[in-house]
Backbone as JSON, one array per atom type, in Angstrom:
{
  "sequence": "XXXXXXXXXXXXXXXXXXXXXXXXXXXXXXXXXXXXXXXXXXXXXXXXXXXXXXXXXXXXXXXXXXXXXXXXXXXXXXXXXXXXX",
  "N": [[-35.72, -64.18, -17.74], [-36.65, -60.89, -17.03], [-36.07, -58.37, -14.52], [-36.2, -56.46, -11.45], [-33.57, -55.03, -10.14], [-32.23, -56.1, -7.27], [-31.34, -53.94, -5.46], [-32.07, -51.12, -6.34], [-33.48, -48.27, -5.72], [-36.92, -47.91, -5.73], [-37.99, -45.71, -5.86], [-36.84, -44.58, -8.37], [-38.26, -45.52, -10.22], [-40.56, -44.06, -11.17], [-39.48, -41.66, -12.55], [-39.49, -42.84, -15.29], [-41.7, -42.95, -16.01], [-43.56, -45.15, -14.71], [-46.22, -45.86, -12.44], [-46.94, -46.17, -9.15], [-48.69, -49.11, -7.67], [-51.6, -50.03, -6.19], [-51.63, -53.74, -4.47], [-52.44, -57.2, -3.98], [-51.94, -59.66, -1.86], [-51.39, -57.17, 0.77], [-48.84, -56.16, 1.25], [-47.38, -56.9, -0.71], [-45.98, -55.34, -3.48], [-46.37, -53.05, -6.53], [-45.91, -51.81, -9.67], [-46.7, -49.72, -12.53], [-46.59, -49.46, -15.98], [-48.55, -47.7, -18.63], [-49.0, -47.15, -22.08], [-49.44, -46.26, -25.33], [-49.16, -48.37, -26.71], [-48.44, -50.51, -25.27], [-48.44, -52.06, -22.24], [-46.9, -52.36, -19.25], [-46.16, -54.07, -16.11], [-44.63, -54.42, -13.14], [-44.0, -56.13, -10.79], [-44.34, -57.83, -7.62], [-43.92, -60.26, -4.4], [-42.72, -59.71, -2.45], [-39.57, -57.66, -2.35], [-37.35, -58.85, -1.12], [-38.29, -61.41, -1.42], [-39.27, -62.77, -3.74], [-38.01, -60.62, -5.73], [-38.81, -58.23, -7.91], [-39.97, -58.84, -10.94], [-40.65, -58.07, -14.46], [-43.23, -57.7, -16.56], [-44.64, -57.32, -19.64], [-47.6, -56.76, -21.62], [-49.72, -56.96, -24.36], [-50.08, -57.8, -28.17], [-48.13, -56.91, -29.86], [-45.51, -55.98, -28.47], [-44.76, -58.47, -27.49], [-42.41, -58.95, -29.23], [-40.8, -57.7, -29.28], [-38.51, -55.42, -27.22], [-39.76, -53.52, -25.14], [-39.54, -49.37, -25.59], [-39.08, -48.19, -23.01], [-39.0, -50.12, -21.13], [-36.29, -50.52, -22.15], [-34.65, -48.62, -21.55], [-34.73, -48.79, -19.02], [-32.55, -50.87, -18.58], [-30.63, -49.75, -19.6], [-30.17, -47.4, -17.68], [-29.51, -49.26, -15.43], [-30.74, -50.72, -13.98], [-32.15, -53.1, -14.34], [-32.04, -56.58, -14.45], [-30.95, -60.17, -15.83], [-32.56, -63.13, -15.01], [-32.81, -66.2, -14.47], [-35.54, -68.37, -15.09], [-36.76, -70.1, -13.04], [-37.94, -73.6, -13.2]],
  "CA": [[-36.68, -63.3, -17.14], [-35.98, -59.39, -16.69], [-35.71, -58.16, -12.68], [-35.73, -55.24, -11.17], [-32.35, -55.08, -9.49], [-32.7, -55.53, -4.98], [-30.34, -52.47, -4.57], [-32.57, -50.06, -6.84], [-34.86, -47.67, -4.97], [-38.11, -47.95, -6.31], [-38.72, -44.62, -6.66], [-36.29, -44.66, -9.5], [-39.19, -46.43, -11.89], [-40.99, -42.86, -11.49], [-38.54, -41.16, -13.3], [-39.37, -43.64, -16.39], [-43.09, -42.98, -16.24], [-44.41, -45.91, -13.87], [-46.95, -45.39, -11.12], [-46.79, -47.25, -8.04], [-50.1, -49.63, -7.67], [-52.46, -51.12, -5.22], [-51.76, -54.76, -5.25], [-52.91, -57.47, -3.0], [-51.41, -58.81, -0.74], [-51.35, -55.57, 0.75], [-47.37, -56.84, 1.19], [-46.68, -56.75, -2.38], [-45.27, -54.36, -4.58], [-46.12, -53.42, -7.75], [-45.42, -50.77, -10.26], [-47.49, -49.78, -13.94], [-46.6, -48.27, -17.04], [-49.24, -47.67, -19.65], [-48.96, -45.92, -22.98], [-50.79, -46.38, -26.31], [-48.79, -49.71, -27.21], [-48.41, -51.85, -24.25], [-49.14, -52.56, -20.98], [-45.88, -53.36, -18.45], [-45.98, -54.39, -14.89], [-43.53, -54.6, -12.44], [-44.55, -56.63, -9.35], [-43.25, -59.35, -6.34], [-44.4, -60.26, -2.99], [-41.76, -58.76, -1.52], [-38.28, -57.42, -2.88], [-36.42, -60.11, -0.84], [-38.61, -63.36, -1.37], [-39.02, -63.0, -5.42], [-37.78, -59.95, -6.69], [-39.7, -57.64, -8.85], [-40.35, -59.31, -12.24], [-41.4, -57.45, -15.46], [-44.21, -58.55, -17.2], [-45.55, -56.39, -20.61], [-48.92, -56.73, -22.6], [-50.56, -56.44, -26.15], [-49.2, -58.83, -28.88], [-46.7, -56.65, -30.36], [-44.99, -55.9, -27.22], [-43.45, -59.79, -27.49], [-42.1, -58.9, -30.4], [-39.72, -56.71, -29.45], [-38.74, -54.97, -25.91], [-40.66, -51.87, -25.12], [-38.4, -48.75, -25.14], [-39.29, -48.02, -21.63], [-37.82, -51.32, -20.75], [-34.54, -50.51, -22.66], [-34.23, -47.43, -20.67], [-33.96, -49.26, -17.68], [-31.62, -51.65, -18.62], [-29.83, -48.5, -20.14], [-29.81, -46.83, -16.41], [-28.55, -50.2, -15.02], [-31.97, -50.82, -13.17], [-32.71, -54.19, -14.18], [-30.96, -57.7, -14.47], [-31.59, -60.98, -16.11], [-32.15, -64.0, -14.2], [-32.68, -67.58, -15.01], [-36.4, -68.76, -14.41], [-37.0, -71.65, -12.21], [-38.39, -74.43, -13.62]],
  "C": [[-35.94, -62.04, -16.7], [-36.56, -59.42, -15.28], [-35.22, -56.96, -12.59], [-34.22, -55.26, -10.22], [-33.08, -54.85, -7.64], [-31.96, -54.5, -5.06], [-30.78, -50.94, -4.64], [-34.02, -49.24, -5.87], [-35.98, -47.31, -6.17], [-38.29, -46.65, -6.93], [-38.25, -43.78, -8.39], [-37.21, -44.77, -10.93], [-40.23, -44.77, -11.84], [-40.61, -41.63, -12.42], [-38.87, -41.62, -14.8], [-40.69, -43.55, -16.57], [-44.31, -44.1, -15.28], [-44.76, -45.25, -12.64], [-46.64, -46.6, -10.11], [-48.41, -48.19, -7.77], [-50.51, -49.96, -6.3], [-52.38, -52.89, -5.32], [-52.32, -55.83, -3.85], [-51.91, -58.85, -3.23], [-50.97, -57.51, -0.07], [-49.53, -55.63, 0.98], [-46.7, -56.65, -0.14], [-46.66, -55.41, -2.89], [-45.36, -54.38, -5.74], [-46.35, -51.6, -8.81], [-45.54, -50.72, -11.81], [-46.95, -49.0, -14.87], [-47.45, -48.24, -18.47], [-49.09, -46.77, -20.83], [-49.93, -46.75, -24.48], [-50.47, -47.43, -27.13], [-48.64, -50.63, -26.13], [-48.58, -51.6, -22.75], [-47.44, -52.95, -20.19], [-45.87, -52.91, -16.59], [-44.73, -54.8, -14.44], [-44.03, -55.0, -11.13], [-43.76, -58.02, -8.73], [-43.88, -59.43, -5.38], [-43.26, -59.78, -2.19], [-40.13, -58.79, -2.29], [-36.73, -58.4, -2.68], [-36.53, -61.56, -0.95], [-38.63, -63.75, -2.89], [-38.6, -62.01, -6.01], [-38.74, -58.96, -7.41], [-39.4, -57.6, -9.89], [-40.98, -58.32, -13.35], [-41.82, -58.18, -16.41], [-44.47, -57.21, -18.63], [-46.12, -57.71, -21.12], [-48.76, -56.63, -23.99], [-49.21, -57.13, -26.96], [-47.58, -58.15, -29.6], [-45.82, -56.61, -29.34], [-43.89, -57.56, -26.97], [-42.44, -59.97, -28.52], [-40.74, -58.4, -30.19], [-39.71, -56.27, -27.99], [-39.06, -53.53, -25.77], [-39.35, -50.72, -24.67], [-38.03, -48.12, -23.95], [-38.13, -49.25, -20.77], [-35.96, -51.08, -20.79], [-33.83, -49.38, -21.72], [-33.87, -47.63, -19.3], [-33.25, -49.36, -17.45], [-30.18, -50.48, -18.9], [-29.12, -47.73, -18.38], [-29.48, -47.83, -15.91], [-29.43, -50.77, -13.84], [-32.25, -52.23, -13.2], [-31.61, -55.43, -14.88], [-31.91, -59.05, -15.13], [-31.54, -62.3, -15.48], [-33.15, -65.08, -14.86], [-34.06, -67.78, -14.21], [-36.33, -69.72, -13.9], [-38.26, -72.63, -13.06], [-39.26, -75.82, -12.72]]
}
Protein backbone atom coordinates (compact mmCIF):
# COMPACT_ATOMS: atom_id res chain seq x y z
CA UNK A 1 0.00 0.00 0.00
CA UNK A 2 1.34 3.60 -1.08
CA UNK A 3 1.39 6.42 2.04
CA UNK A 4 1.74 9.68 2.17
CA UNK A 5 4.88 10.17 4.20
CA UNK A 6 3.97 11.77 8.35
CA UNK A 7 6.78 14.41 7.88
CA UNK A 8 5.28 15.83 4.45
CA UNK A 9 3.28 19.04 4.73
CA UNK A 10 0.19 18.58 3.08
CA UNK A 11 0.24 21.48 1.28
CA UNK A 12 2.92 19.91 -0.81
CA UNK A 13 0.02 17.63 -2.72
CA UNK A 14 -1.14 21.21 -4.17
CA UNK A 15 1.77 21.64 -6.05
CA UNK A 16 0.85 18.18 -7.94
CA UNK A 17 -2.69 19.27 -8.73
CA UNK A 18 -4.77 17.85 -5.63
CA UNK A 19 -7.46 19.81 -3.84
CA UNK A 20 -7.98 19.47 -0.29
CA UNK A 21 -11.68 17.89 0.44
CA UNK A 22 -14.53 17.90 2.83
CA UNK A 23 -14.50 14.56 4.43
CA UNK A 24 -16.36 13.26 7.36
CA UNK A 25 -15.38 12.87 10.19
CA UNK A 26 -14.90 16.41 10.20
CA UNK A 27 -11.28 15.00 11.82
CA UNK A 28 -10.20 13.45 8.71
CA UNK A 29 -8.16 14.46 6.00
CA UNK A 30 -8.46 14.01 2.63
CA UNK A 31 -7.03 15.20 -0.57
CA UNK A 32 -8.47 14.72 -4.64
CA UNK A 33 -6.99 14.61 -7.88
CA UNK A 34 -9.17 14.31 -10.92
CA UNK A 35 -8.22 14.39 -14.57
CA UNK A 36 -9.73 12.74 -17.68
CA UNK A 37 -8.28 9.14 -16.75
CA UNK A 38 -8.62 8.48 -13.16
CA UNK A 39 -9.82 9.36 -10.07
CA UNK A 40 -7.05 9.36 -6.90
CA UNK A 41 -7.72 10.01 -3.31
CA UNK A 42 -5.64 10.61 -0.61
CA UNK A 43 -7.34 10.27 2.81
CA UNK A 44 -6.89 9.00 6.86
CA UNK A 45 -8.55 9.78 10.02
CA UNK A 46 -5.86 11.46 11.18
CA UNK A 47 -2.06 11.65 10.03
CA UNK A 48 -0.96 9.93 13.29
CA UNK A 49 -3.63 7.05 13.77
CA UNK A 50 -3.52 5.66 9.94
CA UNK A 51 -1.62 7.68 7.76
CA UNK A 52 -2.83 9.02 4.54
CA UNK A 53 -3.41 6.12 2.08
CA UNK A 54 -3.75 6.50 -1.75
CA UNK A 55 -6.50 5.09 -3.34
CA UNK A 56 -7.04 5.69 -7.52
CA UNK A 57 -10.18 4.90 -9.75
CA UNK A 58 -11.34 3.81 -13.34
CA UNK A 59 -10.15 0.32 -14.54
CA UNK A 60 -7.15 1.33 -16.32
CA UNK A 61 -5.69 3.18 -13.53
CA UNK A 62 -4.85 -0.60 -11.89
CA UNK A 63 -3.06 -1.23 -14.62
CA UNK A 64 -0.43 0.86 -14.26
CA UNK A 65 0.45 3.84 -11.64
CA UNK A 66 -0.95 7.18 -12.56
CA UNK A 67 1.82 9.69 -13.47
CA UNK A 68 0.71 11.98 -10.79
CA UNK A 69 1.44 9.25 -8.38
CA UNK A 70 5.01 8.76 -9.84
CA UNK A 71 5.65 12.33 -9.28
CA UNK A 72 5.26 11.98 -5.81
CA UNK A 73 7.21 9.16 -5.24
CA UNK A 74 9.70 11.10 -7.59
CA UNK A 75 9.61 14.21 -4.94
CA UNK A 76 10.08 11.67 -2.09
CA UNK A 77 6.42 12.31 -0.78
CA UNK A 78 5.20 8.96 -0.42
CA UNK A 79 6.31 5.49 1.08
CA UNK A 80 5.28 1.92 0.87
CA UNK A 81 3.98 0.13 3.72
CA UNK A 82 2.90 -3.36 4.38
CA UNK A 83 -1.02 -3.72 4.75
CA UNK A 84 -2.37 -5.26 7.80
CA UNK A 85 -4.08 -8.20 7.45
Amino acid sequence: MLKIKDNVDLKELEKFGFEKTEMYPPSAIGYEYNDNDCQIDICGLTINELGLTICYWKSHCHYEIPVVIYNLIQAGLVEKVEENE
